[in-house]
ZADREN-33801 format. One line per field, with one value per residue (C-alpha): residue number from 0; x, y, z. Coordinates in steps of 0.5 Angstrom, whole numbers. Each point is the difference from the previous one (the first is absolute). Example, Ala and Ser with C-alpha at 12.3 -4.5 7.8 and 13.67 -1.06 7.14 Angstrom:
2
n <- 0	1 .
u <- 25	2 .
v <- -9	7 .
w <- 16	-2 .
//
This chain:
103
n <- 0	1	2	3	4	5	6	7	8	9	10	11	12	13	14	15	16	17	18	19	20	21	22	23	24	25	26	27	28	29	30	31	32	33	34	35	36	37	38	39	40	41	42	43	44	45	46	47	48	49	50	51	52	53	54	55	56	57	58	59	60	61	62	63	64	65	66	67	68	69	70	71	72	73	74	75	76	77	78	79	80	81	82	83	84	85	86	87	88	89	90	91	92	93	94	95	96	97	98	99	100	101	102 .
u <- 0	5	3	-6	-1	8	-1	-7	3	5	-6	-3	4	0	2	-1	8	-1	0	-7	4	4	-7	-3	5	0	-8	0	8	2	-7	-4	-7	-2	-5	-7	-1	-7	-5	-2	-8	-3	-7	-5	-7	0	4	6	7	5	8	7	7	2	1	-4	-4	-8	-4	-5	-7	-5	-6	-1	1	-1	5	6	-1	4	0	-1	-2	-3	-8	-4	-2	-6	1	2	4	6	4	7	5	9	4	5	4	2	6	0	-4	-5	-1	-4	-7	-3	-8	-4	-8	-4	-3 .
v <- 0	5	-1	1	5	3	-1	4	5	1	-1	6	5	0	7	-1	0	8	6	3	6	-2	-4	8	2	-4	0	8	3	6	-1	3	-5	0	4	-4	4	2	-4	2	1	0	2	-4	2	0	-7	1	-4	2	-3	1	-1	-2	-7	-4	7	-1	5	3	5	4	3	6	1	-7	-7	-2	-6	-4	1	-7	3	4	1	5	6	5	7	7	-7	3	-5	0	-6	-1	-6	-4	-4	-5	4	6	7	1	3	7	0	1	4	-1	1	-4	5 .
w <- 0	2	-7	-4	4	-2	-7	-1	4	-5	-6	4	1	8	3	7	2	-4	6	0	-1	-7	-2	2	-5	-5	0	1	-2	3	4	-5	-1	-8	-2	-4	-6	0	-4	-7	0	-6	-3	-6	0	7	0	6	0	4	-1	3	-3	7	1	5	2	2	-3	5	-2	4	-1	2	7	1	2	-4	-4	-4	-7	-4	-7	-4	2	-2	3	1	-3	5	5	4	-1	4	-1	2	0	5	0	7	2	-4	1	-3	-6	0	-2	-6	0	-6	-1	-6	-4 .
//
């Protein structure tokens, strides 16, 4: 057992012999976290999407004044719709927001 353990160890890249503050580093260098970019958001007769050139980045939506919910493809939406969207990525900043309103 110990030596598969070894062996996918090795297949996976264990870091847990790296310090916290070199893996902080490596993740964040000079200590500065990443920024996501902010999403594109798009318009089609009242057909939204929304994309992000950040790898791995989620795409959040709001509605008016209302809760962040997760963006999970294109949906239709009603005309005069405040509609506020922004993207994060586990580890990263978050992107700034992107306001638009259905004409």
């Amino acid at each position: 057992m110990r030596d598969a353990l070894d062996t996918w160890l090795d297949g996976v890249g264990d870091s847990s012999e790296i310090p916290e503050g070199e893996m902080v580093e490596n993740f964040w260098p000079g200590g500065v976290a990443p920024l996501t970019v902010a999403p594109r958001v798009s318009l089609d007769n009242g057909v939204v999407r929304a994309t992000c050139a950040t790898p791995g980045a989620s795409i959040g939506v709001r509605r008016g004044d209302g809760d962040w919910e997760l963006y999970a493809g294109s949906f239709a939406e009603a005309s005069g719709t405040e509609l506020l969207f922004k993207a994060v990525r586990y580890g990263w900043d978050e992107s700034d927001e992107v306001p638009i309103t259905v004409p």
